[in-house]
N, C-alpha and C positions, 0 to 999 in steps of 0.2 A: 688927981695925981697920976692914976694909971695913962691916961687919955694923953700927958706930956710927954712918958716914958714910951708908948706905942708911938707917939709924933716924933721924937726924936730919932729910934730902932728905925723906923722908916727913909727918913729923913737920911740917915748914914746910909744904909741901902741903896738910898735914889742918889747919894754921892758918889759911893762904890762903884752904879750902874755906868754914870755918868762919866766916870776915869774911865773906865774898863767896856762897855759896852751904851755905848754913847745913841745907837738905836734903839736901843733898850730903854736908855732913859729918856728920849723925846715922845715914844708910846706911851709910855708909861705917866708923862707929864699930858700930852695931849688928853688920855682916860681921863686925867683927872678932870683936867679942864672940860670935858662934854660932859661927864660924872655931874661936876659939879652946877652944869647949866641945866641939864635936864633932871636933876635932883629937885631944880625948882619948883618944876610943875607936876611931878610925879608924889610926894608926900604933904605931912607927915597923915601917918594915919594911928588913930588913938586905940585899936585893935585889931586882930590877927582877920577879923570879918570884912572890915574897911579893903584890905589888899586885892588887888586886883586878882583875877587868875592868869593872865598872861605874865606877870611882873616876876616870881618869883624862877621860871623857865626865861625870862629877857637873855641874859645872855649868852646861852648854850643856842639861842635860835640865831642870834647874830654869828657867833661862832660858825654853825654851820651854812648857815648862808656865805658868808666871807670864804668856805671852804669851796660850797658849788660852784661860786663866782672864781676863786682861783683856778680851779679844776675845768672850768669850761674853758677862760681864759689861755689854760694850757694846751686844751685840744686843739681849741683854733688857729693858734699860733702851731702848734705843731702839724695839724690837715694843713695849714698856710704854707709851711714850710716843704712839705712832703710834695704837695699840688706842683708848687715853682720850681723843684727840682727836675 
């Protein structure tokens, strides 16, 4: 029963996201959807031993990668820009 009442909370959320911030919610659908593909091959595991040690840091490492990749992105376009002037 709880499981229907978190799916719904959510659910109004991803409507809210969706009136009001519409990039918000195609992220947030897309997570799910890779979430949901690569949940396949990654579980289930029947104890706290079974888990990998990279798995529970997984997405703070994406996080900061996605950041370096922005961050370099920004310099090159900006040395690009500074170069051509």
């Amino acid at each position: 029963m709880l499981g229907w009442i978190a799916f719904t909370v959510f659910l109004v959320f991803w409507a809210f996201a969706w009136r009001y911030q519409i990039k918000l919610a195609f992220g947030v659908l897309i997570g799910l959807v890779l979430g949901g593909v690569l949940g396949q091959f990654i579980g289930p595991y029947d104890s706290f031993e079974e888990v990998p040690l990279w798995l529970p840091p997984a997405p703070f490492m994406f996080v900061v990668i996605t950041f370096f990749l922005y961050a370099f992105i920004a310099w090159y376009v900006l040395d690009y820009k500074a170069n051509k002037q």
